[in-house]
C-alpha positions in Angstrom: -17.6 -51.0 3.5 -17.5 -48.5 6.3 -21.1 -47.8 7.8 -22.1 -45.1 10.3 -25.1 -46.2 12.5 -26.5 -48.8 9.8 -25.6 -45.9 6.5 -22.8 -46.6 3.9 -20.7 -44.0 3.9 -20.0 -44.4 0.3 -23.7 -44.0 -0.9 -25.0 -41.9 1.8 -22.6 -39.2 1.9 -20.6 -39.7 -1.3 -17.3 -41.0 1.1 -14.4 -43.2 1.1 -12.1 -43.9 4.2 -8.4 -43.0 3.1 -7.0 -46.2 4.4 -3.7 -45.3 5.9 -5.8 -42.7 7.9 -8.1 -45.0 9.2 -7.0 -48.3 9.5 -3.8 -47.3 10.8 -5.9 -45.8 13.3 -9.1 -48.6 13.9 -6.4 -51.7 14.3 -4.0 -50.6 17.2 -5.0 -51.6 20.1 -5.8 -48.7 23.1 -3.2 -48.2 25.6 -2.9 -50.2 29.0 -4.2 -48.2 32.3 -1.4 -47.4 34.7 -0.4 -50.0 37.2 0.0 -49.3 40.7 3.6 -49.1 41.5 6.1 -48.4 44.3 9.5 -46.6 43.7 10.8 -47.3 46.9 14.1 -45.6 48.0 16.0 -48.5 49.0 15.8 -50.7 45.8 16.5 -50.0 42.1 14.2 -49.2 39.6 10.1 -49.7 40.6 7.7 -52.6 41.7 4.5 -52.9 39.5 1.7 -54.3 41.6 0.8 -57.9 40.1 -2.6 -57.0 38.7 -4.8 -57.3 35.7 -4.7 -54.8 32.5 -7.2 -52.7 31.5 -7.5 -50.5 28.6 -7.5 -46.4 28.3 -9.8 -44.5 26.5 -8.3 -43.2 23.1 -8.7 -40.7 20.8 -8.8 -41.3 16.7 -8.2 -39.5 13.9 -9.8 -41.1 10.9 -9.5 -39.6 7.4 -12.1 -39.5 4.5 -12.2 -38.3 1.0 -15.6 -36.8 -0.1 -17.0 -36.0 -3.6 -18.8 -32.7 -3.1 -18.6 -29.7 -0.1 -22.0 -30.4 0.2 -21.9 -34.0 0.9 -18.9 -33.0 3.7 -21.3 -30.4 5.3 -23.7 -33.2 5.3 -21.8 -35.4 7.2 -20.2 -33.3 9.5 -23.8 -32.1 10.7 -25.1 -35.2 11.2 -21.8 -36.8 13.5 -22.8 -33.2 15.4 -26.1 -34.2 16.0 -25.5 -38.0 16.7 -22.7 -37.6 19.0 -22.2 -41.0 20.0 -22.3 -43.5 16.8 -21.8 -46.9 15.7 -19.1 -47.3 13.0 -18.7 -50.8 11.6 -16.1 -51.5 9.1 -16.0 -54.6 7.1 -12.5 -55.1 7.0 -11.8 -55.5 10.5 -15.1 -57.5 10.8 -16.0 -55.2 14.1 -18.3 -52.3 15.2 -16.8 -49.3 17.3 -19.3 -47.1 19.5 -17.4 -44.0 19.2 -18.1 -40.3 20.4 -17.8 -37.4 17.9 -15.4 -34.4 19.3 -14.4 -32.1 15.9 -13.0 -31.9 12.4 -9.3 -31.7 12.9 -8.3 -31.3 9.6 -9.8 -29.6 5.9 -8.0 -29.9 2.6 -10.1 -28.5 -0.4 -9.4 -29.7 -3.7 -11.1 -28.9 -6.8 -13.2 -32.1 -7.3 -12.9 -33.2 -3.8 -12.4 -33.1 -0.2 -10.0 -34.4 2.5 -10.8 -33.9 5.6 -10.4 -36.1 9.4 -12.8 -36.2 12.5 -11.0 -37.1 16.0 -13.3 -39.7 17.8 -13.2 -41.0 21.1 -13.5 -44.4 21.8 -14.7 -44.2 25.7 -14.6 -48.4 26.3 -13.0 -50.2 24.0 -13.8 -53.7 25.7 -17.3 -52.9 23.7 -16.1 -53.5 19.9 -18.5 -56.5 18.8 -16.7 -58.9 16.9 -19.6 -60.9 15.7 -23.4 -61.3 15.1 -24.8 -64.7 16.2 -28.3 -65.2 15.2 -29.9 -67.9 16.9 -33.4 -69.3 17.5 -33.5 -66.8 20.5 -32.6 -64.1 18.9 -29.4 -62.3 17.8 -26.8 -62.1 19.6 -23.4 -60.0 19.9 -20.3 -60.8 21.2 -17.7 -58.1 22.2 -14.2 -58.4 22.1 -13.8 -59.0 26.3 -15.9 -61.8 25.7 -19.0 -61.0 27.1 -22.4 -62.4 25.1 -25.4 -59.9 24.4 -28.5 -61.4 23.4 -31.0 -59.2 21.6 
């Protein structure tokens, strides 16, 4: 099941992810921030700096397949008006708060739609891996680690 801020895409707007074009896309892993280096003139090749990684930013594009134009319309206006979203998707177990930038793509078909946003995923350190409800409360835990209690 793939939800956008709590709604089923598959009820809600009459959706289904086309897997190659998102999971492809959901499971790798953002690219490492450059290191600080030296290229100095005296010595082959460069010296990376001995320091810890952090991730980039990255851009997405995730591909869907919708019953009706309508339905499409529907969507599209709503990831306008909620920029920044929470998209959970069961398979991978996590949640991704990602920022909505434009339908790349449009393929009409008689009976249905293809069609791909690009997203941005601005820190990916925030995924949440896992609900924890406790007698406190709920709780989150992201991917870096790092506890949220509710």
């Amino acid at each position: 099941m793939i939800a956008i801020d709590g709604k089923n895409i598959k009820t809600e707007w009459l959706m289904e992810p086309v897997y190659g074009g998102l999971y492809n896309e959901l499971m790798r892993f953002p690219d490492i921030k450059e290191r600080d280096t030296n290229d100095w003139t005296d010595k082959d090749g460069i010296q990376v700096a001995d320091t810890d990684a952090f991730y980039m930013h990255r851009e997405m594009t995730l591909q869907f397949i919708c019953d009706t134009y309508v339905m499409y319309k529907a969507f599209i206006a709503y990831m306008k008006l909620h920029q920044n979203v929470s998209l959970f998707d069961s398979h991978t177990d996590r949640t991704y708060t990602v920022e909505y930038m434009d339908c790349s793509s449009f393929q009409y078909c008689r009976n249905y739609n293809i069609f791909a946003i690009k997203v941005r995923e601005c820190d990916p350190t925030t995924r949440i891996l896992s609900f924890l409800l406790t007698e406190s409360g709920i709780s989150l835990m992201t991917e870096s680690g790092i506890k949220l209690t509710i």
